[in-house]
Backbone bond lengths (Angstrom), bond angles and torsions (degrees), N, CA, C in turn:
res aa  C-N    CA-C-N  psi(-1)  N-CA   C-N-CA  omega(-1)  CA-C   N-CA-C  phi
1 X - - - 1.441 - - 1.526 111.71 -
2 X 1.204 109.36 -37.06 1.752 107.47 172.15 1.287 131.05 -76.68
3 X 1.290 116.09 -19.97 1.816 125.97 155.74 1.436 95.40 -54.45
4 X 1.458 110.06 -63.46 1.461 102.06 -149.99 1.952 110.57 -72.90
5 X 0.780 100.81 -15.27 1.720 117.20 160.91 1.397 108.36 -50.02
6 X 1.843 106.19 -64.88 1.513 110.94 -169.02 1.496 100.98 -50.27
7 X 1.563 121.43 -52.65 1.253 115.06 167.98 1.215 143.65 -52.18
8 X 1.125 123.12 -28.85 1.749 133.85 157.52 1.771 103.65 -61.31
9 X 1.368 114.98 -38.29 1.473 96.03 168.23 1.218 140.49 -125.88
10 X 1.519 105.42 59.00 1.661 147.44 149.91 2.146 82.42 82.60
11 X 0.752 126.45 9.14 1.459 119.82 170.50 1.767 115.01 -57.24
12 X 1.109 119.17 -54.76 1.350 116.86 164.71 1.617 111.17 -133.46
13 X 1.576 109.17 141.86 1.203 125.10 -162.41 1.539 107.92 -57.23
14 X 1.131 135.52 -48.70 1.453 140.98 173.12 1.359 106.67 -133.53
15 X 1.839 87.09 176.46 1.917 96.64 168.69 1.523 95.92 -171.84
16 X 1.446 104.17 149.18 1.247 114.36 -147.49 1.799 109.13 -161.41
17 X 1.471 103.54 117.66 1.427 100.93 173.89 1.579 94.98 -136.37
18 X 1.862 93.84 -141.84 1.575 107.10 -169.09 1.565 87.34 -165.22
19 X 1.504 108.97 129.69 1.093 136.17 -167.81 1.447 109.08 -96.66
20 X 0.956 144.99 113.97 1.669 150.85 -170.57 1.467 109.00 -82.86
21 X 1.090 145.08 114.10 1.639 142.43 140.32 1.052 127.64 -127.63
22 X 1.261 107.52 122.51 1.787 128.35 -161.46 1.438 101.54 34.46
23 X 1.444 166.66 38.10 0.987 159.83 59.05 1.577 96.82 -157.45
24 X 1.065 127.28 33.75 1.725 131.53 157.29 1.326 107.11 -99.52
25 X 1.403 100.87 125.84 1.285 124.07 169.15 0.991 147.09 -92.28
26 X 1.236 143.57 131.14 1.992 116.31 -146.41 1.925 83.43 -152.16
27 X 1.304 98.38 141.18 1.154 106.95 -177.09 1.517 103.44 -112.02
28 X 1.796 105.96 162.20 2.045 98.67 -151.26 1.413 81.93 -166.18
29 X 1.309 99.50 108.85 1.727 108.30 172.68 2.079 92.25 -136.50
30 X 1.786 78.66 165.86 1.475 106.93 -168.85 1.615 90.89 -125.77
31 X 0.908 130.90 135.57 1.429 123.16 -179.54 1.693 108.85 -159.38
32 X 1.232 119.13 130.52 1.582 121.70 143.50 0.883 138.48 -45.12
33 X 1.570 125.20 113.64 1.465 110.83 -175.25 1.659 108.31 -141.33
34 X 1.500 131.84 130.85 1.416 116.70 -172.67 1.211 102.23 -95.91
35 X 1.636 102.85 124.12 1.665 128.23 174.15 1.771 101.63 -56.89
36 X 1.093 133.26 130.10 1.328 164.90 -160.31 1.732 91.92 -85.96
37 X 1.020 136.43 -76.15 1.412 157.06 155.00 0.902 120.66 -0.32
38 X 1.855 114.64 -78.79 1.398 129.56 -171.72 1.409 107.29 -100.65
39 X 1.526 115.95 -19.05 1.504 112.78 -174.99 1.475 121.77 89.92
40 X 1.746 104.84 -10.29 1.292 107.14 172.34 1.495 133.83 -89.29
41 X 0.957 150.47 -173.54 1.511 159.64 -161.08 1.552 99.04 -120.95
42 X 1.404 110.19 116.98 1.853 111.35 -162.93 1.686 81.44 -129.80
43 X 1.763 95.93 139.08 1.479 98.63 145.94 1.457 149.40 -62.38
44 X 0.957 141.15 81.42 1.235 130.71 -152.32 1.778 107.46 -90.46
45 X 0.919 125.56 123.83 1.495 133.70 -173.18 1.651 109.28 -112.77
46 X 1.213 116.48 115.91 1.628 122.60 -173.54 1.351 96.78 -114.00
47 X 1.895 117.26 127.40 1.412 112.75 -177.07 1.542 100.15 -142.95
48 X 1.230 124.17 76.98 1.702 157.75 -164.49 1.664 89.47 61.99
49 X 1.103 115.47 -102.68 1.771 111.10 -161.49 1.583 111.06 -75.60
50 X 1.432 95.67 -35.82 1.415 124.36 -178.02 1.421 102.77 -30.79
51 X 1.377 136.21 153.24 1.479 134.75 154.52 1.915 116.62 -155.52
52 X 1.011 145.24 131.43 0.954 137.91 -172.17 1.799 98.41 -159.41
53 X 1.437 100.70 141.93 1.673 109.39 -167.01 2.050 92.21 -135.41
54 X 1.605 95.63 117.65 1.478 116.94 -175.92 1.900 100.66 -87.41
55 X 1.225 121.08 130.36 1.345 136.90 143.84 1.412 99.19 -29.54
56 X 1.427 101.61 -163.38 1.484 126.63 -171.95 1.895 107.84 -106.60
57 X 1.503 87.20 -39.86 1.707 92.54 169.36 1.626 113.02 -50.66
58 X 1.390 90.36 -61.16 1.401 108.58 -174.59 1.768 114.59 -41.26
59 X 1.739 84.65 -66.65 1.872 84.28 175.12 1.309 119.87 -38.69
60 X 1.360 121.26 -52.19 1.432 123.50 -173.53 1.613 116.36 -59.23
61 X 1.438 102.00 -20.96 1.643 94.29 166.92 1.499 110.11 -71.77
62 X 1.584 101.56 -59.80 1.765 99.86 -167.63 1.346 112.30 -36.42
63 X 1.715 113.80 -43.72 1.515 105.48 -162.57 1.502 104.10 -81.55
64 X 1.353 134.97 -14.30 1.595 141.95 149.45 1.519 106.55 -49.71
65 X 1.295 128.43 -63.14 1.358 100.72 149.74 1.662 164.12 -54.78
66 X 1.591 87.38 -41.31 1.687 96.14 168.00 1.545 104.05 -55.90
67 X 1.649 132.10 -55.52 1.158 109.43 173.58 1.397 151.44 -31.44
68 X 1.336 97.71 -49.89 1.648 142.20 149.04 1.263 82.39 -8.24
69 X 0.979 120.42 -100.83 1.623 166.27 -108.45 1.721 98.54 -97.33
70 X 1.064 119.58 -51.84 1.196 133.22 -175.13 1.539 95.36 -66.68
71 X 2.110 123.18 -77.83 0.888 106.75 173.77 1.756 142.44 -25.51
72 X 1.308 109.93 -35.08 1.690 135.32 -159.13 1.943 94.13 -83.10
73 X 1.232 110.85 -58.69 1.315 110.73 151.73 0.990 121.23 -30.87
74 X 1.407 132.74 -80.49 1.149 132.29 -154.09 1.779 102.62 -74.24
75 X 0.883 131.57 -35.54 1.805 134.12 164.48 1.343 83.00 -33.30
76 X 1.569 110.03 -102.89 1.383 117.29 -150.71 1.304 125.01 -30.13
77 X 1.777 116.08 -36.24 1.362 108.80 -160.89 1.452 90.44 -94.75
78 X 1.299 146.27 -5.42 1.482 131.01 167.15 1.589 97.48 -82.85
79 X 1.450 119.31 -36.50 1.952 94.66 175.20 1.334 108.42 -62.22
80 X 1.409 122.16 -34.10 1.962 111.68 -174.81 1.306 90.69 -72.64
81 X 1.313 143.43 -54.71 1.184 114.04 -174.54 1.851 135.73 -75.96
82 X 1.067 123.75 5.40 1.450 146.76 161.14 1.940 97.52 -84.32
83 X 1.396 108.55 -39.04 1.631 88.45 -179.38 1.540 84.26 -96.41
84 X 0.826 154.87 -154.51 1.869 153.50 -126.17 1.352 102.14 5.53
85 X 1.634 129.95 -29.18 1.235 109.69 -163.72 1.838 98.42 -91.56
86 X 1.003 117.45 -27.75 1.496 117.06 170.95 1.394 110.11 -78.15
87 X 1.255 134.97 -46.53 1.767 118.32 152.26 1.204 117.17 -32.29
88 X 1.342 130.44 -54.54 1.475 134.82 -174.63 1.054 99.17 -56.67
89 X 1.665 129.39 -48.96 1.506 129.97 -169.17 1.616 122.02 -57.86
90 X 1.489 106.36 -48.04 1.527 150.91 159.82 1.556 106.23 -41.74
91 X 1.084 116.19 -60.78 1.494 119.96 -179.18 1.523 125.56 -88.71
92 X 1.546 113.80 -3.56 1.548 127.54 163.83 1.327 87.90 -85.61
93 X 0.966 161.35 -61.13 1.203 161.19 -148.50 1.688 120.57 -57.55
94 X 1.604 77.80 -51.07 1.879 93.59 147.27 1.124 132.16 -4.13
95 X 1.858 68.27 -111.02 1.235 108.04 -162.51 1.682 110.22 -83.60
């Protein structure tokens, strides 16, 4: 999620992997690309055949979300880790 961030905010030009399930592979890039048309710089997002290219409006949502999203992550996995770390505490105590 944080590559693809850097890419929503023109930090690096693309980003690009391959997604594994049960041994299908799907390739998933974020990329810059200048629209011919309007003259502007569009996101273009490739997700195996899939393809769809966001405006500027648009971008500014995704990365309003990826933040979202990122923040909400990062909560949760410091509460699981504040509760495992007081189990751990709890259970030395024990044992």
């Amino acid at each position: 999620m944080v590559e693809i961030l850097q890419v929503i905010k023109h930090k690096v030009k693309s980003w690009k992997r391959f997604h594994n399930f049960k041994g299908n592979k799907t390739q998933i890039s974020f990329d810059w690309k200048n629209d011919q048309d309007s003259q502007e710089d569009l996101l273009w997002i490739f997700i195996g055949n899939y393809t769809k290219k966001l405006n500027s409006s648009q971008t500014i949502i995704l990365k309003m979300l990826m933040k979202h999203l990122l923040k909400k992550k990062i909560k949760h996995v410091t509460m699981f880790y504040n509760w495992v770390s007081t189990l751990w505490c709890v259970l030395s105590d024990v044992y």
